[in-house]
N, C-alpha and C positions, 0 to 999 in steps of 0.2 A: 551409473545413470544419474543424469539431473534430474531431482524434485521439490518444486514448491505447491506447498498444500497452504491454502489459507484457510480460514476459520474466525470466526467473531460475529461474522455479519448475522443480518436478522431485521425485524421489525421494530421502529421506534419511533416515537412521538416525537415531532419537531420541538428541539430544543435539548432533546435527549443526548443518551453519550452512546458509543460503542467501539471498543478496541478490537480493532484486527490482527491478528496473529496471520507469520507465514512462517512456515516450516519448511527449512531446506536441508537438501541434500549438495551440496555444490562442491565435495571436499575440502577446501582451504577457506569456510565460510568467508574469515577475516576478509581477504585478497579482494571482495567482493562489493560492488557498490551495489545498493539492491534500491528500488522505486516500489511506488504504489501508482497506478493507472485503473480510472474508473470506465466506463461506457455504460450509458444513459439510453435505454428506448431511443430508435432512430438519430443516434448521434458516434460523433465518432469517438473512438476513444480517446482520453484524455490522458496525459500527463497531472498526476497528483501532487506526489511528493517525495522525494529521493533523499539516500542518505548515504556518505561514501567513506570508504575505509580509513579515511581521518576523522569523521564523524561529522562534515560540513553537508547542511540540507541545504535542503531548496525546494518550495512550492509555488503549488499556480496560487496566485492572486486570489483568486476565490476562497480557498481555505487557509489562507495563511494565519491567521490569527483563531483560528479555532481546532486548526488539526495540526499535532506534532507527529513525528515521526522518529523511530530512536532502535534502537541494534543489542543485541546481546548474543554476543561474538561464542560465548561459552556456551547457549543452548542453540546455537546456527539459528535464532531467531528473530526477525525483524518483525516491528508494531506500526500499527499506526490506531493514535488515538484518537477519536472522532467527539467534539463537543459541541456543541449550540448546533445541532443537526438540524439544516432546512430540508423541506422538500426537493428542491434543487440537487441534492446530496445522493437522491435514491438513483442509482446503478450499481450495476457489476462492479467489485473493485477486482483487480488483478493485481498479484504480487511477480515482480520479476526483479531478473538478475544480471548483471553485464560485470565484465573483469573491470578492477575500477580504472584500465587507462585506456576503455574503448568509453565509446559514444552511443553505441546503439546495445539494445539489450535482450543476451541471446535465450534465456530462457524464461517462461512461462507459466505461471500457473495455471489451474482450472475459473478461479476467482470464486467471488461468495459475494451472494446479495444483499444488499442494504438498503430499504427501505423505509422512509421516512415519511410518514403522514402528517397532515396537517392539521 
């Protein structure tokens, strides 16, 4: 069975930092492109930031310059680093997973809250 557990999130002063961990189960982690996707009170989920088995990212525009993202293929674990945290920032983040020569991504984590006050 597939499992991603995330972990890091929490309460932080805007401006602050917080890295997310996702922990997977996927067997051949490597083969794996994995994302981060947030959802915000009354919005839809979003596309965050992605990172694929050559190690090419990609994010939305919003946090491009403050949040990296990066893989470590030997503990099957993927980050993402959160910096100059706005209020705007507070959702659910979800970690998931897609084989990296599909387009849609088929499994799910639980997600973990991040909360940013102002």
């Amino acid at each position: 069975q597939v499992h991603l557990v995330e972990s890091g999130g929490g309460l932080v002063q805007a401006g602050g930092s917080l890295r997310l961990s996702c922990a997977a189960s996927l067997g051949t982690f490597s083969r794996y492109a994995m994302g981060w996707f947030r959802q915000a009170p009354g919005k839809e989920r979003e596309f965050v930031a992605s990172i694929t088995r050559s190690l090419t990212t990609s994010y939305v525009d919003s946090v491009r310059d403050r949040f990296s993202i990066s893989r470590d293929n030997a503990k099957n674990t993927v980050y993402l680093q959160m910096n100059s945290l706005k209020p705007e920032d507070t959702a659910v983040y979800y970690c998931a997973a897609r084989p990296d020569a599909m387009i849609s991504y088929n499994y799910w984590g639980q997600g973990t809250q991040v909360t940013v006050s102002s």
